[in-house]
N, C-alpha and C positions, 0 to 999 in steps of 0.2 A: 524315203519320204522326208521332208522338209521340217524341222522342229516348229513349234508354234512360235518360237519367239522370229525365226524368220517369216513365216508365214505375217505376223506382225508387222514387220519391219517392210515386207513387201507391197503389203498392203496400204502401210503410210506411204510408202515412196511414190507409187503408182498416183496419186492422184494430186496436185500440184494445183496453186493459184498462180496468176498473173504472175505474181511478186516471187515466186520461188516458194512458200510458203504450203504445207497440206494443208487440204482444201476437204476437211472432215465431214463436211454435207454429200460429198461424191465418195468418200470411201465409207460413209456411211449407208449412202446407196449402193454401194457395189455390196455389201456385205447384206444387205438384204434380199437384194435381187438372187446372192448364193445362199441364202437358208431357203428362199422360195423352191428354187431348182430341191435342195437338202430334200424338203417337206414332200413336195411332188416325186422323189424316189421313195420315202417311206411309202407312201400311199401306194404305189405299182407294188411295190415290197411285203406288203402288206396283204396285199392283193393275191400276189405269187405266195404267201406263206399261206391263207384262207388255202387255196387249192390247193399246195400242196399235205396240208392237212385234212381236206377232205379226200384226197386220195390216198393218203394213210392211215386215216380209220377205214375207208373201203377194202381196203390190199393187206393192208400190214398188222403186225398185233399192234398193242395199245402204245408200246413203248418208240416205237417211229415216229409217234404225234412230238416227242419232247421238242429236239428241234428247230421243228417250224413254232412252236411255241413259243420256247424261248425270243427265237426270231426276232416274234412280235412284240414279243415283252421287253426287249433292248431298244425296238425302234416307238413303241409307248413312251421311253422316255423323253426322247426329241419333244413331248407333248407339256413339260416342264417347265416354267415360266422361272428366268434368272433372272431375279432382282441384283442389283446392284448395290454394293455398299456405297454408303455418302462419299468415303476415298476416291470410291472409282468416276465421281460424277464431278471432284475439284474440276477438270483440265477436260477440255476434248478430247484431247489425247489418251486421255486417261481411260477417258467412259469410251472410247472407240476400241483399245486397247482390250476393254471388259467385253465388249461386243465381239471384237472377235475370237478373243477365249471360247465365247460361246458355240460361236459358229466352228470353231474348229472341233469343240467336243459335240457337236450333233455331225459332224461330216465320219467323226472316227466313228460314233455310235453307226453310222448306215453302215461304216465298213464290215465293223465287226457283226452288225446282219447277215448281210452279204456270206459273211463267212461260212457262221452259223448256219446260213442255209442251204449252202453248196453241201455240209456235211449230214444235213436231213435227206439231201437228194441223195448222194450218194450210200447211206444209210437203208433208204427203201429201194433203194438201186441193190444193192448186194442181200439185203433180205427177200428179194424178189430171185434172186438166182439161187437162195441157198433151200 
């Protein structure tokens, strides 16, 4: 996986004016258009963790529920509004730079969902066989 500060640098590069110059209104839209997609996975995610917490209070003891719980409590954060410091708003550069901090720490938040709830599945996965 790519550090943020490349992720950064990528992201400046990719979107270019006329003149050679970044052109921060388009990487400002591209970085939107990827928290949209971000958001629209919690929500599926969120979704998959509902069922699969309701099929582990049905099947399983109590402690199966954690989780999918958790789960949803790591992708609640995505729900977190980043203010920006006056620093990060001198420069476009600057305030894009801050933008995509952000979006990088909601894309890890989905991952480590994801994680988390691969280990709820197989959790009620193996207390179903024992």
């Amino acid at each position: 996986m790519a550090t943020l500060n490349t992720y950064q640098n990528a992201v400046v590069d990719r979107y270019k004016a006329a003149d050679g110059t970044t052109d921060y209104e388009k990487a400002w839209s591209y970085l939107d258009r990827i928290m949209g997609r971000e958001l629209g996975k919690a929500g599926g995610l969120l979704t998959f963790n509902a069922v699969l917490i309701a099929v582990a209070i049905a099947m399983g003891p109590w402690w199966t529920v954690i989780c999918p719980v958790v789960a949803s409590l790591v992708l609640l954060l995505l729900l977190g509004v980043a203010r920006g410091t006056p620093s990060e708003m001198t420069s476009a550069r600057d305030d894009l730079m801050a933008a995509s901090r952000t979006v990088w720490q909601g894309m890890s938040l989905i991952d480590i969902s994801i994680v988390i709830s691969a280990i709820g599945i197989l959790v009620l996965g193996v207390q179903r066989l024992v």
